[in-house]
C-alpha positions as CSV (number, residue, x, y, z in Angstrom):
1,X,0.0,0.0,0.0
2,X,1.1,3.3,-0.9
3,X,0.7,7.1,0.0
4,X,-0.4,8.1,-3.4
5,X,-2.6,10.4,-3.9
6,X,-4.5,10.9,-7.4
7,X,-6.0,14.2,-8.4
8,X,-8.2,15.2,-11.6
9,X,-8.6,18.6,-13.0
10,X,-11.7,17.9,-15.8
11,X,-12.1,21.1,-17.2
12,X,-13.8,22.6,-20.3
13,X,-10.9,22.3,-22.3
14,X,-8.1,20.4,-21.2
15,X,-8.1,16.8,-18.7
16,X,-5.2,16.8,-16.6
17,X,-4.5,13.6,-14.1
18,X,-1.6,14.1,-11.2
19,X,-0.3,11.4,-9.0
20,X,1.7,12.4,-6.1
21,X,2.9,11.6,-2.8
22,X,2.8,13.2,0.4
23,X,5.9,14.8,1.9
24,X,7.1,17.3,4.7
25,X,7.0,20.1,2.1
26,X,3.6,19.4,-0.1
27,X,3.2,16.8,-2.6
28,X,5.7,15.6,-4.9
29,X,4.3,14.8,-8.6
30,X,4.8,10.8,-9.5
31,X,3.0,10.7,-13.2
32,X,1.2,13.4,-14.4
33,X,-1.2,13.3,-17.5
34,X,-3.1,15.7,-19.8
35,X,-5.0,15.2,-22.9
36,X,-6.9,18.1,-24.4
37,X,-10.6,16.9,-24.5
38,X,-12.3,20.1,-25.5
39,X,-15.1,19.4,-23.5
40,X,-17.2,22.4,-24.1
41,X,-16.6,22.0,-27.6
42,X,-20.2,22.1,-29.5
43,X,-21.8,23.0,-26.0
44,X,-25.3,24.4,-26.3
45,X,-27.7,25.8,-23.5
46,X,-30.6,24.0,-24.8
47,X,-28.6,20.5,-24.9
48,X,-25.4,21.0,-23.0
49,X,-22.6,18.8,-23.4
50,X,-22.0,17.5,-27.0
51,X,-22.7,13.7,-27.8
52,X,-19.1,14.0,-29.2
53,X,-17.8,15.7,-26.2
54,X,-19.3,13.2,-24.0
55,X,-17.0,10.6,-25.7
56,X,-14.2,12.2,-25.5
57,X,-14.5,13.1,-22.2
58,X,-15.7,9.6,-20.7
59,X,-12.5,8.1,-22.7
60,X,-10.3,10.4,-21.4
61,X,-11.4,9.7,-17.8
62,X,-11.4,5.6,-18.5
63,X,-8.2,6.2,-19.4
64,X,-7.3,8.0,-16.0
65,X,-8.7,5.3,-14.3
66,X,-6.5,2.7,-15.5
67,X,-3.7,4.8,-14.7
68,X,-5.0,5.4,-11.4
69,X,-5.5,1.3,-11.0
70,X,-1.7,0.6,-12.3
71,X,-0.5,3.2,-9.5
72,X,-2.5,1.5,-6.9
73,X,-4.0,5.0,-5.7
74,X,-7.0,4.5,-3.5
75,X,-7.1,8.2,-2.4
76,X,-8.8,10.4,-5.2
77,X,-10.2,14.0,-5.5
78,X,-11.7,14.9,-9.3
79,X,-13.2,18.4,-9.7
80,X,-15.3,19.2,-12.9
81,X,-15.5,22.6,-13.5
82,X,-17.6,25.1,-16.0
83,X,-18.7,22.6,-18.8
84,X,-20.1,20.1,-16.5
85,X,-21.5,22.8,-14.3
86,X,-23.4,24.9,-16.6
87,X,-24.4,21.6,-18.7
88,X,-27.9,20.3,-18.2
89,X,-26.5,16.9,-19.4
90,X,-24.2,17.6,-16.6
91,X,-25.8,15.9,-13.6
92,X,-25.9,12.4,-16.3
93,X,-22.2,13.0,-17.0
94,X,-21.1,12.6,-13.8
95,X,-23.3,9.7,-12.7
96,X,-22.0,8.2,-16.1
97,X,-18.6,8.5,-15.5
98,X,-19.2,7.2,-11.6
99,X,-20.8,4.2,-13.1
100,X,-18.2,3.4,-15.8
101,X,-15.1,4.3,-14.0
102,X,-15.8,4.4,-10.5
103,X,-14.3,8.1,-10.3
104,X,-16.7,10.6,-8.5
105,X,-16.2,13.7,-10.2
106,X,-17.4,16.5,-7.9
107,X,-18.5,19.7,-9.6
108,X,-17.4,22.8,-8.0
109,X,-18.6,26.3,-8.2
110,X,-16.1,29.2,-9.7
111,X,-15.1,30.5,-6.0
112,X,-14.2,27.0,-5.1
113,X,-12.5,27.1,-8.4
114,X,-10.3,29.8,-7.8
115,X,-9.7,29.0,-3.9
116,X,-8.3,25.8,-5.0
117,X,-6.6,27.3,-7.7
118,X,-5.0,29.8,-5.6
119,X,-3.5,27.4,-2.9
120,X,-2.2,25.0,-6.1
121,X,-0.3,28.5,-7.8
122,X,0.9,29.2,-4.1
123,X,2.5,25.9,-3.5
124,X,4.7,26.4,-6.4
125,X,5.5,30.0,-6.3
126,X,9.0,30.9,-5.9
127,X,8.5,34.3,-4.8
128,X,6.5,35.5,-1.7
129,X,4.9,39.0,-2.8
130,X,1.9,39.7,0.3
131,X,-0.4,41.0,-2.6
132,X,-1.2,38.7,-6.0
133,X,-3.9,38.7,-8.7
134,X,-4.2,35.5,-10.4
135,X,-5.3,35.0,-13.0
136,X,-6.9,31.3,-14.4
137,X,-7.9,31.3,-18.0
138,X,-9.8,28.1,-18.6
139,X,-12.3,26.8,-21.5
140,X,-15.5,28.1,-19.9
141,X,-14.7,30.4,-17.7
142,X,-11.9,32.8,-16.5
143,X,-11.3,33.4,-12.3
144,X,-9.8,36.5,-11.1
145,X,-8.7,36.1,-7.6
146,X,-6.7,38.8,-5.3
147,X,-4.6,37.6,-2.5
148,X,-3.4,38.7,0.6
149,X,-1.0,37.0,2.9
150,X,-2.0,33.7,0.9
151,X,-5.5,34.6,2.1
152,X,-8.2,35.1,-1.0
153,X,-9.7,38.6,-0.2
154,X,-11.4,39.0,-3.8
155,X,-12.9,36.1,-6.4
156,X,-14.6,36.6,-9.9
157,X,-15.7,34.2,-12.2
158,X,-16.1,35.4,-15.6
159,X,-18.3,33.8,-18.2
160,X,-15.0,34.2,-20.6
161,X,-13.1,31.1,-21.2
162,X,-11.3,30.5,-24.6
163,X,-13.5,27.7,-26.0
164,X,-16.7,30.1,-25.3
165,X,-14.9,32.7,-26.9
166,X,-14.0,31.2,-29.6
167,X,-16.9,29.2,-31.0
168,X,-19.2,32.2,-29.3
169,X,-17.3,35.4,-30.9
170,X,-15.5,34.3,-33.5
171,X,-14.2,37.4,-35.0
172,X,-11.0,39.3,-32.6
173,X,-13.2,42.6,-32.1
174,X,-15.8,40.7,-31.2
175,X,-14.0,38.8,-28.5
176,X,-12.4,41.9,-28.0
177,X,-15.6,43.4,-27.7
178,X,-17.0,41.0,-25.3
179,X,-14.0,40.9,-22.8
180,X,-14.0,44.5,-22.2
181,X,-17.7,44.4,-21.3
182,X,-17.0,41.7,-18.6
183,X,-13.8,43.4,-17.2
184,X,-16.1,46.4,-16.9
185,X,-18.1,45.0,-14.6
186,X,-15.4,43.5,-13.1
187,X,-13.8,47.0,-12.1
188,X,-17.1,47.9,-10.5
189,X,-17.1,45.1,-8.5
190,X,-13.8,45.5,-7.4
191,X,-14.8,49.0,-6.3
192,X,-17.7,48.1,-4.7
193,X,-15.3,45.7,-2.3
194,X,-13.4,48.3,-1.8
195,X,-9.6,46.2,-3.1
196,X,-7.9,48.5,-5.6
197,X,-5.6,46.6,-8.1
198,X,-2.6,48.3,-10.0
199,X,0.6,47.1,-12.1
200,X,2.4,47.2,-8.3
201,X,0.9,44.0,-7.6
202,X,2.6,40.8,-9.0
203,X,0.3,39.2,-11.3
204,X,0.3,35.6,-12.0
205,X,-1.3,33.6,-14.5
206,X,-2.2,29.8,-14.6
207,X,-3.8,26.8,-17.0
208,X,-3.0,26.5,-20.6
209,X,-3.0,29.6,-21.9
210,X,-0.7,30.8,-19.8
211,X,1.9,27.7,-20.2
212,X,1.3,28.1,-23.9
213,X,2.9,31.6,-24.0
214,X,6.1,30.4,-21.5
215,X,6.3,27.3,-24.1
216,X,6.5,30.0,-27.1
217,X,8.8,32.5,-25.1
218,X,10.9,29.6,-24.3
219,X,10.9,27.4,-27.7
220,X,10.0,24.3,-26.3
221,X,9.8,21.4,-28.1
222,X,9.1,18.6,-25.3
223,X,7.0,20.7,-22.3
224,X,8.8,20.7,-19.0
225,X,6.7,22.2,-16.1
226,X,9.8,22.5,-14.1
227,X,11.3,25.2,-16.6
228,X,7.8,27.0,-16.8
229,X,7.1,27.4,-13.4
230,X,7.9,30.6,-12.2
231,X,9.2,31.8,-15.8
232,X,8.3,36.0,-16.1
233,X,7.0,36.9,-19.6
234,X,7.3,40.8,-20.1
235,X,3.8,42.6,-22.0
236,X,5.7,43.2,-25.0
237,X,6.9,39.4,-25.2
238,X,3.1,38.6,-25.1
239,X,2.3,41.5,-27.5
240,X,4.7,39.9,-29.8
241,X,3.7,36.4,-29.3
242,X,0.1,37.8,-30.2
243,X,0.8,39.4,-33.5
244,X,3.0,36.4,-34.9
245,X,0.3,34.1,-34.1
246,X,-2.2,36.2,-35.5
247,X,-0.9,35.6,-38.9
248,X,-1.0,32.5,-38.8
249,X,-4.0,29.8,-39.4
250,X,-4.4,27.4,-36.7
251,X,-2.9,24.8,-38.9
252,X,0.3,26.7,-39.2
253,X,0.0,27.8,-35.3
254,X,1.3,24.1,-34.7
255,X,5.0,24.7,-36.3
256,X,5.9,27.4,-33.8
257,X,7.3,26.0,-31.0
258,X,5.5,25.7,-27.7
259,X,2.1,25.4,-29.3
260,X,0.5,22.2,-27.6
261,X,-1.9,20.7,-30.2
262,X,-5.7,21.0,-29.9
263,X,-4.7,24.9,-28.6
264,X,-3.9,26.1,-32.0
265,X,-7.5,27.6,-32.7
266,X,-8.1,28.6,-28.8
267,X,-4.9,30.5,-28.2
268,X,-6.0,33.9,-30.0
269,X,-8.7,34.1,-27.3
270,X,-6.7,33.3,-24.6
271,X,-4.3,35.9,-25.6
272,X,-7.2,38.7,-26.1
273,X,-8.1,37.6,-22.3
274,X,-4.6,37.9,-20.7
275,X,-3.8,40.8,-22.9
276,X,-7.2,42.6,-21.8
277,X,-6.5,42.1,-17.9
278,X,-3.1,43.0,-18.2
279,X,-4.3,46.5,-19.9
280,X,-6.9,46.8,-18.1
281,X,-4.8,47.0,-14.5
282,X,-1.3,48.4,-15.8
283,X,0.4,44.8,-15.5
284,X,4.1,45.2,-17.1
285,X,4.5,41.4,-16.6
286,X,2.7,37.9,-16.2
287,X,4.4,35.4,-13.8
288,X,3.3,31.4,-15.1
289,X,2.8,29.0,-13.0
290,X,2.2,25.7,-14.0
291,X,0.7,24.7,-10.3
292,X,-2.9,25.8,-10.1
293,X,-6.6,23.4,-9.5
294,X,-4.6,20.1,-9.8
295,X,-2.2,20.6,-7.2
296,X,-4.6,22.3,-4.7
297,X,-7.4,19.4,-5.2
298,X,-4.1,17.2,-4.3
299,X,-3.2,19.7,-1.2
300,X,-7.1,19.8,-0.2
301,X,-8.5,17.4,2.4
302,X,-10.7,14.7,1.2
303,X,-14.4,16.8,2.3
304,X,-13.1,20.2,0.8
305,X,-14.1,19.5,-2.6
């Protein structure tokens, strides 16, 4: 018997799987895998998840399971986040998957979302600034979280995530369009908590899209969360990462290096996010961390989420 733990971050776009042991420090990963599902992909209010999306996302998570079996994990904790939450389908997904895989994948709101997130980014931060943002772009939904003395004193969930975006808004001014709405209100509820935000405060940004543009900035050909963790990526590098991608189909995104596949038509919305907050709050740079949901469901005890 072993002190594994397994941990599963479903989410609307990407499926990640991390099994990790317990030490004095935190957790320290064993196998980690990820597979781009696209969940949300074809999602409709009147229907929710897509028949093909279903499929994709039950294999994935059969897949996970025999992984989980060889690794002899008994301990697990899978979150589902803003596909399966906003899915009417969603309630059959899950029962699905409990039924077919034995993995009980609990759904979780966007402030347990970002509280999760938050002590995952934490645990890998190399830096200890009292005051962060963090940002969490993900396929459904985006999560705007300040911190104070690790403590979560703001949360937003946005109803911006790239694969929304994208299929939603599929012309840049529109998206363009439609983030600058959502960070208005954003600003005024920010001022109605009373928590300013400037540049001064170290921003840090998690999930794919994020990884994507430290994998571009660093030319990587085989990802290696250990060099992305805690890379700094300057406005101008993103700005610069955003018009060379821009000219270029999705098809041809997949020759630069960095760009994981199944991101290649998702990216420019990502970018119009990131780029948007970053604007929006005077944020010279964006700090990646690769830690984020995963690691905090792995960190969390087992009636948290």
């Amino acid at each position: 018997m072993n002190d594994y733990c397994a941990a599963i971050d479903f989410g609307t776009n990407t499926a990640r799987l991390l099994i990790a042991r317990s030490s004095p420090t935190g957790i320290i990963p064993v196998r980690i895998e990820r597979e781009v599902v696209r969940l949300g992909g074809g999602f409709t209010d009147e229907h929710g998840l897509s028949a093909e999306a279903w499929d994709r996302g039950l294999a994935c998570l059969h897949r996970f399971s025999e992984v989980i079996a060889e690794c002899g994990v008994k301990r697990i904790r899978a979150s589902a986040t803003s596909a399966v939450r906003d899915a009417v389908n969603g309630p059959a997904f899950v029962a699905t998957v409990r039924q077919e895989t034995g993995i009980n994948l609990v759904v979780i709101n966007g402030d347990d979302e970002a509280r999760l997130t938050l002590r995952g980014v934490l645990s890998g931060l190399n830096s200890a600034h009292d005051t962060l943002a963090v940002l969490d772009v993900g396929g459904g939904s985006t999560e705007f979280t300040v911190s104070s003395g690790g403590i979560p004193i703001f949360i937003k969930s946005m109803p911006i995530g790239v694969v929304r975006l994208t299929e939603g808004f599929p012309a840049p001014a529109e998206m363009i369009g439609r983030v600058s709405s959502v960070l208005d209100q954003l600003e005024k509820e920010l001022a109605l908590a009373g928590v300013s935000v400037s540049g001064a405060f170290e921003l840090v940004g998690t999930a794919g899209t994020a990884t994507t543009i430290a994998a571009i900035k660093l030319e990587m050909v085989d990802y290696d969360y250990r060099k992305v963790n805690n890379v700094s990526v300057s406005r101008s590098d993103i700005s610069a990462i955003f018009r060379r991608l821009s000219c270029l189909t999705p098809l041809e995104r997949l020759s630069i290096k960095g760009m994981e596949k199944g991101r290649e038509d998702l990216i420019i919305a990502g970018l119009v996010i990131t780029t948007s907050v970053m604007d929006r709050f005077g944020f010279g740079s964006l700090k990646i961390s690769d830690f984020g949901l995963l690691e905090g469901l792995a960190l969390s005890d087992e009636d948290s989420v």
